[in-house]
N, C-alpha and C positions, 0 to 999 in steps of 0.2 A: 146597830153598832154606833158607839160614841166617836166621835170625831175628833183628833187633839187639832189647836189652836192653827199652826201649820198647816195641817190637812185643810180645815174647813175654809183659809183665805185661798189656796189653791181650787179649790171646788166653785169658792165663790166669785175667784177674778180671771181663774180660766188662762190662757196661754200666755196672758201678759207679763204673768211673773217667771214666764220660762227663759232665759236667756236668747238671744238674735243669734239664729243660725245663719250661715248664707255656703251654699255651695263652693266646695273646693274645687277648684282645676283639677286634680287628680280625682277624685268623685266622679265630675263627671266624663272624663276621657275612660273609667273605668265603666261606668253604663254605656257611652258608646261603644264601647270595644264586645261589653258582655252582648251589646243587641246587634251587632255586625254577627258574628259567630250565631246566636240563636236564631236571625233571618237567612242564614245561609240554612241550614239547619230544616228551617220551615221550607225554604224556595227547594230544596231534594225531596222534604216529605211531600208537598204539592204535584213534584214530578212523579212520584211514585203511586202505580193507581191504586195501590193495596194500602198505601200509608198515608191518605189523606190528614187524618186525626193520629195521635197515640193510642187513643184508648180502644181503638178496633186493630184486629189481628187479621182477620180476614183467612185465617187459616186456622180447620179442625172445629171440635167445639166450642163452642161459649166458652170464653174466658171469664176466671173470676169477676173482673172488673163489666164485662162487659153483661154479665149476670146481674151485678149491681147498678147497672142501670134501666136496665130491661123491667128491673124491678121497681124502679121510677124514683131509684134515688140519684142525687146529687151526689158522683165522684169529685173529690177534691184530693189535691195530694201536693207538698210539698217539692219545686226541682228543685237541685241541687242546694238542699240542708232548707230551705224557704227562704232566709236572710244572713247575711253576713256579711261583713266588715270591710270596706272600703276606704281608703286613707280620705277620714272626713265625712263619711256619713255611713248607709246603708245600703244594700241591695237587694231586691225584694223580690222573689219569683215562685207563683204558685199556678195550677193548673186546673183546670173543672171541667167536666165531661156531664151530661144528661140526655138524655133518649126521649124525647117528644112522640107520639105516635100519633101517625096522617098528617103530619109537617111536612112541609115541603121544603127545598132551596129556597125557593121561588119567593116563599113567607118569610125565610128567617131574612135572606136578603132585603126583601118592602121593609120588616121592622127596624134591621139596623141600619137604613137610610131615610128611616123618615127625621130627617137628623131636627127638626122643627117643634119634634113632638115628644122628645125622648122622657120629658118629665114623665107623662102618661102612664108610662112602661115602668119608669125605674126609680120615681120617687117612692120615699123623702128624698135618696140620697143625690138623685139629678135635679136640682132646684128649675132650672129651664135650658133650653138651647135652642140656638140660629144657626143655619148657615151662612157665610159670609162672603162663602164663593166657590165655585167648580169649577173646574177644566176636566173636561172628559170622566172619569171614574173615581177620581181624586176631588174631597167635597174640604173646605177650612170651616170647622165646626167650633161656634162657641157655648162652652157649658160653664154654669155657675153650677159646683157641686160641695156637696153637705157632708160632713163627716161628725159622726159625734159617738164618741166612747170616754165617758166620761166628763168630758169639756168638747164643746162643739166648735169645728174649725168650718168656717163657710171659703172655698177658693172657688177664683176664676178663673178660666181654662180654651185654650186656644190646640185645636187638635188636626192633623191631618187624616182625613180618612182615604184609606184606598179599599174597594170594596168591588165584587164581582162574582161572577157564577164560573164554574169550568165546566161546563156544556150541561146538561140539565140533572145531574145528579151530585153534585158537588160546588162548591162556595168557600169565599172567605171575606174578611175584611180586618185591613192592619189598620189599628189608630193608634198617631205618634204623636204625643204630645209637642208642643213647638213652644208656648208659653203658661204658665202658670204663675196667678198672684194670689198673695190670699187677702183677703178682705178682713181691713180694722173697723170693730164695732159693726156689724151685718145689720139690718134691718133695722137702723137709727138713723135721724136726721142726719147726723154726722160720720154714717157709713163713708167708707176711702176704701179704696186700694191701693196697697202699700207697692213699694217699686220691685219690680221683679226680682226673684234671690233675698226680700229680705223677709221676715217672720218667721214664724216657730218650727218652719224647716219640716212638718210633718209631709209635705209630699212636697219635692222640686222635679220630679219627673215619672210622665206615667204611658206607659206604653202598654196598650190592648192587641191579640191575635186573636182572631177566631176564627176557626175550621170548622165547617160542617160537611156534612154529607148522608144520602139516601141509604137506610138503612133498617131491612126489616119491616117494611111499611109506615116507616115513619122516620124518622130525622136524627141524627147525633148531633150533639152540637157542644164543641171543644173553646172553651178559653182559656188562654197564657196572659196572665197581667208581670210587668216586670215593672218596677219603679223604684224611685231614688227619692231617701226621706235622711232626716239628720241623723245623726248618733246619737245615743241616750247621753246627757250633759252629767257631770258628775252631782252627786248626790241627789237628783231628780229618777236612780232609776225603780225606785218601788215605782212612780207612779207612771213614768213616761215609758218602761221597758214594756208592759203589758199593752198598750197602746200602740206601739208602734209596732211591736212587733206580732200582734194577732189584726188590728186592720185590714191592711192591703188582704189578708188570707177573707176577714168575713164579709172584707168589701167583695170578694170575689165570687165567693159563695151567694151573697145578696143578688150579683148583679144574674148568677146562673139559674136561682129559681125566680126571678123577674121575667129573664127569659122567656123559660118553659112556662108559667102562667101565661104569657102574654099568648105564645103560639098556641098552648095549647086550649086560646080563646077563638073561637071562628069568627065573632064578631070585631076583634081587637085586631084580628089577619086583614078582616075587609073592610076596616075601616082605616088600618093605616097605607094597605095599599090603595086608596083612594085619595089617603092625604097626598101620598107620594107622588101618584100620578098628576093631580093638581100643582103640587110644588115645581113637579119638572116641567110643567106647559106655561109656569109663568115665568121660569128663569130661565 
């Protein structure tokens, strides 16, 4: 395909020539309000012993869905329409389900707290992570992560995780974003990061849930990602609407069959629970 003149400086200079988004006040009092109601939401599905996940019924036969994963595919699905319009930017929420078989809690748990190591697992798109600090079950996790469809945005990312088991056959862990910047010029002398709220607006807020649970002889494992990214700017949206708004969906899908590889490695289970237990005996 031929490139007109337009197209190919866009291709070539990448976000620069996108207009400076920065987070509206109404934006984001609209993501807190949308993730107040969806942790209420999670905190009754947690209480309830049959409703751990969505994607298990726990009642009669195999459901559709849960056929579809039994069959070792990745469920993905759209809540509430996937995206849509917030005075000032976007809001983003999709869901993925997968069926690991001879997983445990106990694995999925060591991997989503080897918080040191997560490039391992989930690159390209986690470039690296530390953690910064703990109190009890609550870890401040920083991640440099990569996104690229089309033009490649590198951001840095400051996250709370709260993560745990409910007695040996169920888990979860919520990661709440707290800061994110994105990084001008990546991987140059003259790499910066820019000040909080300002750049091409493709992600200002990124909130992770995940649900697991024992199942079948082996593991279900559920994520909800919800996040706040800019509005398409006018006359950018051939290129920016397809970007923004299938992202967050194949980030989600990326980070699910990351996952299941990872667990469904014995050697990748026992070596992160090894890192883990090391990391906790020295902090």
């Amino acid at each position: 395909m031929r490139l007109t003149l337009p197209a190919t400086a866009i291709f070539l200079l990448g976000p620069r020539l996108f207009p400076a988004a920065l987070p509206s006040q109404p934006a984001e009092h609209a993501f807190e309000s949308y993730i107040a109601n969806m942790e209420g939401r999670l905190a009754r599905q947690r209480a309830n012993p049959d409703h751990n996940t969505a994607v298990l019924s726990h009642q009669g036969p195999p459901t559709a869905a849960e056929r579809q994963i039994l069959a070792g595919d990745v469920l993905i699905e759209r809540v509430n329409i996937g995206t849509w319009p917030v005075d000032g930017g976007l809001l983003h929420h999709s869901r993925a389900a997968a069926f690991v078989p001879r997983a445990s809690p106990q694995d999925m748990l060591a991997l989503l707290q080897d918080y040191n190591h997560l490039a391992l697992y989930y690159a390209p798109e986690v470039v690296s992570s530390r953690v910064l600090g703990k109190d009890g079950a609550v870890a401040t996790v920083a991640m440099r992560l990569k996104k690229h469809q089309v033009i490649t945005v590198v951001l840095d990312g400051e996250f709370q995780v709260d993560s745990g088991l409910a007695g040996g056959t169920r888990g979860y862990s919520f990661s709440r974003s707290t800061h994110i910047w994105q990084i001008d010029r990546p991987g140059t002398a003259s790499e910066r990061r820019l000040a909080e709220g300002v750049g091409d607006g493709f992600l200002w807020r990124l909130n992770s849930y995940w649900s697991f649970e024992k199942w079948r002889e082996g593991l279900v494992i559920e994520c909800e990602a919800v996040s706040l990214t800019r509005a398409v700017p006018p006359g950018l949206g051939w290129l920016l609407a397809p970007i923004i708004g299938t992202l967050p969906r194949d980030s989600l899908q990326f980070t699910l069959i990351a996952t299941k590889r990872a667990l469904a490695d014995p050697t990748a289970r026992k070596d992160g629970a090894v890192r883990k237990d090391a990391n906790d005996r020295t902090n």
